[in-house]
C-alpha positions as CSV (number, residue, x, y, z in Angstrom):
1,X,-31.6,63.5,128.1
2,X,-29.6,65.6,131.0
3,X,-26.7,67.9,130.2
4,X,-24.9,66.0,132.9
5,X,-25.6,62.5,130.5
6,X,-24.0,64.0,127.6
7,X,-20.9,65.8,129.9
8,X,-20.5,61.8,131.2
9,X,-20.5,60.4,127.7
10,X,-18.1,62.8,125.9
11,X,-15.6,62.9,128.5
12,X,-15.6,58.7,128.2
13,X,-15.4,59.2,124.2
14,X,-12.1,61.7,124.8
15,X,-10.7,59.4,126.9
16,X,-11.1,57.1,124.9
17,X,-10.0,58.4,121.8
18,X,-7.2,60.0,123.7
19,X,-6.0,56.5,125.3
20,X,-6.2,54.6,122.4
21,X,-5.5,57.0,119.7
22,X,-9.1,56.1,117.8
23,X,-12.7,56.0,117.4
24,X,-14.7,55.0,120.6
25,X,-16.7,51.9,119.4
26,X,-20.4,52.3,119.8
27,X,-20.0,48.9,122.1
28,X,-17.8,50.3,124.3
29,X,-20.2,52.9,125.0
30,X,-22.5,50.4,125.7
31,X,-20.7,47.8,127.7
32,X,-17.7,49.2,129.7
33,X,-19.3,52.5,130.0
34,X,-22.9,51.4,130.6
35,X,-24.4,54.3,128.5
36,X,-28.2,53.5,126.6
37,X,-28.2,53.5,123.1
38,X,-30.7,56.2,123.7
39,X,-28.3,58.2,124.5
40,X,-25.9,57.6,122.1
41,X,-28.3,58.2,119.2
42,X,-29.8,61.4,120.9
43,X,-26.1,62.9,121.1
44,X,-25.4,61.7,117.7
45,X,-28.6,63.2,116.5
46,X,-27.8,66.3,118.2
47,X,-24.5,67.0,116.9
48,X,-22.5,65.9,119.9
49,X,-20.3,63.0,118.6
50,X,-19.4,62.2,114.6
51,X,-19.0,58.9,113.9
52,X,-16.5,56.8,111.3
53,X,-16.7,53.9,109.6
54,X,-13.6,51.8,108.5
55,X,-9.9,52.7,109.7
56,X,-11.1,56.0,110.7
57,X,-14.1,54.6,112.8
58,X,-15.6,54.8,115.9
59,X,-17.2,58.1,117.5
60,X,-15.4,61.4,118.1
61,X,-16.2,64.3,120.1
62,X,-18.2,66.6,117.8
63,X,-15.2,68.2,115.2
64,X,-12.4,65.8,116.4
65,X,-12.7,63.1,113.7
66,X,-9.5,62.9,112.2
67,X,-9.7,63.2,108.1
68,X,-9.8,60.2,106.0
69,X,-6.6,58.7,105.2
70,X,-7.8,58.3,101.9
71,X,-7.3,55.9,99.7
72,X,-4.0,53.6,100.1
73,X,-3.3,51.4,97.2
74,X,-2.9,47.3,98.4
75,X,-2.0,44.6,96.5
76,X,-5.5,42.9,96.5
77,X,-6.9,46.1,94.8
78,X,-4.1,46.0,92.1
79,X,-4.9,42.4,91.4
80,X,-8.5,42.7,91.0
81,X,-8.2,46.2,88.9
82,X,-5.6,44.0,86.3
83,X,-8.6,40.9,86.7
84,X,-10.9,43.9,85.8
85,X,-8.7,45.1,83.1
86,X,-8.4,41.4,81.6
87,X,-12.2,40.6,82.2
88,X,-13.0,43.5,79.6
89,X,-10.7,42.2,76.9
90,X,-7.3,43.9,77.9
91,X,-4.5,42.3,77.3
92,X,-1.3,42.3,80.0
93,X,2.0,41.4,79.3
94,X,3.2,38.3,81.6
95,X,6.0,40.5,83.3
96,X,3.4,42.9,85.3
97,X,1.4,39.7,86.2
98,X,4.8,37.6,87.3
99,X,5.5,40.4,89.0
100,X,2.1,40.7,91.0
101,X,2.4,37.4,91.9
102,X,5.8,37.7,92.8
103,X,4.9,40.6,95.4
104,X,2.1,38.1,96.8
105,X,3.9,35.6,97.1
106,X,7.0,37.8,99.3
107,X,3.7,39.5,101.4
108,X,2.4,35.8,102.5
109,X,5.7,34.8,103.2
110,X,6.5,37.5,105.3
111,X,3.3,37.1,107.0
112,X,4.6,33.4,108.3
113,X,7.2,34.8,109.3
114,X,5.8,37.4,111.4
């Protein structure tokens, strides 16, 4: 692989990441830019890009991948820790789940609305 290959391919990952303010997806690289996946992998290999999974995803230039958000607490998580909870014998007053339910119910609504 050519010096000028991997020059090509992390100025179109900066600009990308620059432009849109994220990872570069591995398809990008592939079918805009018209890179191989050789490529890709060899500079991946090599310690030329990072990659990300999930929000933070995508490749990076090689120390630009911003830190993980870490974890944000949603309302499917708090469900399924309470069903957790429940599922092992806990017992939960009817308030907390009314109120879970209650903050569903507002969230879907607001999503029709939106």
């Amino acid at each position: 692989m050519s010096t000028d290959i991997n020059a090509t391919i992390l100025a179109f990952v900066k600009g990308y990441v620059d432009q849109n303010g994220r990872g570069c997806p591995k398809g990008v690289l592939l079918h805009v830019g018209g890179f191989k996946a050789k490529d890709i992998a060899a500079m991946l290999d090599a310690g030329l890009l990072d990659a990300g999974r999930g929000s933070e995803g995508g490749l990076f230039p090689a120390g630009e991948k911003p830190a993980p958000k870490g974890e944000v607490a949603t309302l499917k998580g708090e469900a399924f820790t309470l069903l957790r909870f429940i599922a092992q014998g806990g017992q939960v007053e009817r308030e907390v789940i009314a109120d879970l339910v209650a903050r569903y119910d507002a969230e879907c609504a607001a999503r029709r609305k939106g």
